[in-house]
N, C-alpha and C positions, 0 to 999 in steps of 0.2 A: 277469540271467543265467537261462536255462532252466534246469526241472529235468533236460533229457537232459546237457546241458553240467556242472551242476553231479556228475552220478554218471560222467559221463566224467574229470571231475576229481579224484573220489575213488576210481576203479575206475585210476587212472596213477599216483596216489600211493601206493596200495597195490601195485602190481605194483612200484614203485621201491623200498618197503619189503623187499618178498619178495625182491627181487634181491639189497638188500644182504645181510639176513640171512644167502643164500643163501650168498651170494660169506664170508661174514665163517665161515660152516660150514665151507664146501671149506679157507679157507687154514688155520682151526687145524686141522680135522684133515689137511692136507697137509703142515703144522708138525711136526705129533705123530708123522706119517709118516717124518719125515724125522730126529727126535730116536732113532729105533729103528734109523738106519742110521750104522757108523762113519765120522766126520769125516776127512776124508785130512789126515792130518800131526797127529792127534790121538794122544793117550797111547793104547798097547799093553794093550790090558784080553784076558784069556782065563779062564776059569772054574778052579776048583781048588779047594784046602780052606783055609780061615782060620780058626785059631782065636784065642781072646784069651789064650793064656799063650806064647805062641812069641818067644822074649826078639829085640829087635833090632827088632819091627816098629811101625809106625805104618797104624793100622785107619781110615776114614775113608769119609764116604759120598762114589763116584763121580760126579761131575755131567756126565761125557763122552759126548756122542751115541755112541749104538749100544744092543745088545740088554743090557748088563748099567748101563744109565742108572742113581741112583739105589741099586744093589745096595751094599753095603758090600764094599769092597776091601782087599788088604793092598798093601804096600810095606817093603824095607829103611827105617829109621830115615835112615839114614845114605846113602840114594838114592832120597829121598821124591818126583824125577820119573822114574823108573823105572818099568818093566813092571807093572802091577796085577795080582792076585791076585782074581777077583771070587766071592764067595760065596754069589750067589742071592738074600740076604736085603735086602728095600729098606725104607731109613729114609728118614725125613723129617729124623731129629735123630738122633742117634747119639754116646754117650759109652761108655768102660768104664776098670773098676780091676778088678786081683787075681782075672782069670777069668771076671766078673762083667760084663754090658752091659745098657745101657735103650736102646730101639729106639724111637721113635717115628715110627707107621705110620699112613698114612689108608687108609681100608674104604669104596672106591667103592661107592655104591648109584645106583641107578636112579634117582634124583633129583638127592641130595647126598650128600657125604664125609662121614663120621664118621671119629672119629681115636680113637686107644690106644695105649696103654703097654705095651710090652713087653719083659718080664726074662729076657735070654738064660745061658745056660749059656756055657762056656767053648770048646764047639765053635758055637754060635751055635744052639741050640735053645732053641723059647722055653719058659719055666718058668712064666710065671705072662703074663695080661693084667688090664689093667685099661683104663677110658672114659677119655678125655680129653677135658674139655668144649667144645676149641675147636682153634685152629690153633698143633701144638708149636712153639716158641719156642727154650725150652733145657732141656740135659738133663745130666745130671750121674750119679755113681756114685764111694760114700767109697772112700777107698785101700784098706781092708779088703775091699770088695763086698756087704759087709751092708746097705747103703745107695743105695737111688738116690730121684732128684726129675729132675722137669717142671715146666717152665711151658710154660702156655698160654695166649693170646690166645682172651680170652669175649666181646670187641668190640673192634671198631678193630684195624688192619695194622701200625700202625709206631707204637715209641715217640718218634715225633717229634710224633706226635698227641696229641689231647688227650682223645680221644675213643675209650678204651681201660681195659678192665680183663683183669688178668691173675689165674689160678690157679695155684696151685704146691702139686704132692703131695710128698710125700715116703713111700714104703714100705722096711719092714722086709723083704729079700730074704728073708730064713731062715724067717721066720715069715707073711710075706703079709699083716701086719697095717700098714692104710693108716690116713695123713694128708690124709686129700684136700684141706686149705687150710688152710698159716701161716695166715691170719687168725683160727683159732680159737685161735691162742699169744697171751700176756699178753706186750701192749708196754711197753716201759720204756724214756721219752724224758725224755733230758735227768736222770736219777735219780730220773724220778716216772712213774706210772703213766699209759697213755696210752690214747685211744680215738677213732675218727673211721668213720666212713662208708666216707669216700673211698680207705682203706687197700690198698694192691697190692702183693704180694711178688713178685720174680721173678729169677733168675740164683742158686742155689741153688751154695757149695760148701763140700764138706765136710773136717773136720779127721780126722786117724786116731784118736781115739779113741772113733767110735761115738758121740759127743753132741755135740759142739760140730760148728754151721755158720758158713757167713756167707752172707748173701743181701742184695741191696736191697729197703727197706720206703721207696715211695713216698706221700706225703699231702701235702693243701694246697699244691701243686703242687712240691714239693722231694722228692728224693731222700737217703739215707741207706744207710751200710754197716752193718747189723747183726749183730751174735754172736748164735748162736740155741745155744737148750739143748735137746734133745729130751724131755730126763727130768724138768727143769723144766716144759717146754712154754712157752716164756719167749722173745723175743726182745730184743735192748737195744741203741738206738742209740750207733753209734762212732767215727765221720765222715761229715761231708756232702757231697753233692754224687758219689756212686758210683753207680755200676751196673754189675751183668753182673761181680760178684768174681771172682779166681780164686785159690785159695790155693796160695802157692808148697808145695813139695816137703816143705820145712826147714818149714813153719806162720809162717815168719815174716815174709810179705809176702802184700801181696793187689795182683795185676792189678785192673786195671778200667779202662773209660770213664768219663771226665769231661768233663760240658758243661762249654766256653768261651768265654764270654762274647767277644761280635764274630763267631763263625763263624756261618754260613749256618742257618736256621731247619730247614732239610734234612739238611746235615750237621755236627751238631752236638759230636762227638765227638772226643776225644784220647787215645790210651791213656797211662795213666798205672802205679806203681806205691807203693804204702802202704808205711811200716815198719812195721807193728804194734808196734811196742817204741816210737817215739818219736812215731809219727804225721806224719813226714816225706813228704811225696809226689814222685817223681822223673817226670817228664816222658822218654814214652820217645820213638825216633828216627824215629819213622813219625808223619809229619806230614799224613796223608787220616784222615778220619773213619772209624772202624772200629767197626761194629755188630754186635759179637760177642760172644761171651764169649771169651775168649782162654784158651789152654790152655797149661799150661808143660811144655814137651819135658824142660825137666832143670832144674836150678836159678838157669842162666842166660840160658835163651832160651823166651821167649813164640813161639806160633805162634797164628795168627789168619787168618779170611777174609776178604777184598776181594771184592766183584763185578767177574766176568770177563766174557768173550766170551758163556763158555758157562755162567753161572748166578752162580759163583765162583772165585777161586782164592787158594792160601793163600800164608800171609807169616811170615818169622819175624824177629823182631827182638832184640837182647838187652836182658835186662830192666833195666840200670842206668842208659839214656841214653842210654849210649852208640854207638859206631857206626851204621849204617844198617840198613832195614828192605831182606829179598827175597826175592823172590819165589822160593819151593820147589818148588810143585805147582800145576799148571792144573785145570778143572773139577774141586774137589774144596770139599767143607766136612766141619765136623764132626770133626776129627781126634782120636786118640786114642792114647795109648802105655800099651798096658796089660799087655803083657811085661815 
């Protein structure tokens, strides 16, 4: 082969590189274009005022194409596929209690996203930020609102992976005084003192009395639901095989996903729920794999996201077994009843 043949060969293969590139530019931003305009036959979103103490509402980040994509929305409780309420402010993650919300937001730059923590007031102004070292996860705030936590993903996308470490803060709302990593808490496994490398905290929830949590403490490839003490600084394992708690209303059950064994390496999840009082686990009626943290509406019904059309959409199922899982609201995650 010539060298004119051999640069005609790589002067075709480079303009077939530049094309795709080119082609792979136009469609996401023709994508991104199209995400900013409303969907025909999609949920009614119009602008207005939300706040987090207005009794009867459920607060939740939008995921429905158009201008308010993203922004946090309100909704009747009791008409969660109803007309949205949208309020300008866009999360990534979004929970709230008692007035109190943690927002978590990424800070486009001219390269890459950085991401933070943000502590909103009870009209959705924020009061404090903090860095988040990676991509929020989950986010939480105690009944009180003296309390919020993040987690965030420091490597690796999905906990299906293996190849993943996560960070979890927790801040003092009143006082602005931060936790930047459970790992700096003394573990106590099995009634003895515990220590590892491999250690990851992540799905943070809190009891009302301002000390006590419960979070998963992942190591040597197993999972665990832990009781955390703030004032100690103390975590202690208390059944295995949890992730992504949720502590009922009463303190006296915890939602979560459970791997089960036989399902899909991809979706490996079942929501379940704990008694704390006897260590019972009830298998609830939603039978897909749910990679959430589930949130409890009232003291009988869990509400959780599935992947929809358009990003997500949420599900509520009751928390004793029984009955069936369904579907409430489309493009939405994140939900929150903090009225």
């Amino acid at each position: 082969m010539t060298l004119r043949s051999r640069l005609l060969i790589l002067l075709s293969a480079l303009a077939v590189l530049a094309a795709v590139a080119l082609a792979s530019v136009l469609h996401a931003s023709a994508r991104a274009e199209r995400r900013d305009h409303t969907r025909a036959g999609g949920p009614k979103v119009t602008p207005g005022t939300v706040t987090l103490t207005a009794p009867g509402r459920m607060v939740f980040r939008n995921m429905a194409w158009g201008p308010h994509r993203d922004e946090l929305t309100s909704v009747p409780a009791t008409a969660p596929a109803g007309p949205r309420t949208a309020s300008g402010v866009k999360c990534l993650r979004f929970y709230a209690a008692a007035g109190t919300g943690v927002c978590l937001q990424a800070v486009h730059g001219p390269v890459s996203d950085t991401y933070r923590a943000v502590v909103l007031d009870a009209h959705l102004k924020a009061r404090a930020h903090y860095d988040v070292p990676g991509i929020p996860s989950r986010a939480r705030v105690s009944p009180t609102g003296h309390y919020a936590a993040w987690t965030a993903f420091v490597g690796g996308d999905s906990y299906a992976g293996t190849d993943f470490s996560t960070r979890t803060a927790i801040v003092d709302t009143r006082t602005g005084a931060l936790i930047p990593s459970l790992e700096a808490f003394r573990i106590i496994r099995d009634g003895r003192p515990y220590q590892a490398a491999d250690v990851n905290f992540w799905g943070v929830t809190f009891a009302p009395d301002d000390r006590t949590f419960y979070a998963t403490l992942a190591t040597k490839g197993s999972t665990y639901l832990v009781r955390g003490d703030l004032r100690a600084r103390t975590v202690t394992t208390l059944h295995p095989n949890v992730e992504c708690p949720s502590l009922s209303p009463d303190g006296t059950r915890v939602a979560y996903k459970k791997r089960v064994k036989g399902l899909p390496k991809d979706a490996p999840w079942r929501l379940y729920v704990l008694d704390l009082r006897t260590m019972r686990e009830t298998p609830l009626a939603e039978t897909r794999s749910v990679d959430d943290q589930a949130v409890w509406k009232d003291t009988h019904t869990l509400v959780y996201a599935l992947p929809g059309d358009y990003g997500a959409d949420l599900y509520e199922v009751p928390a004793d077994g029984t009955g069936t899982a369904r579907r409430i609201s489309v493009s939405a995650v994140s939900p929150a009843y903090p009225g």
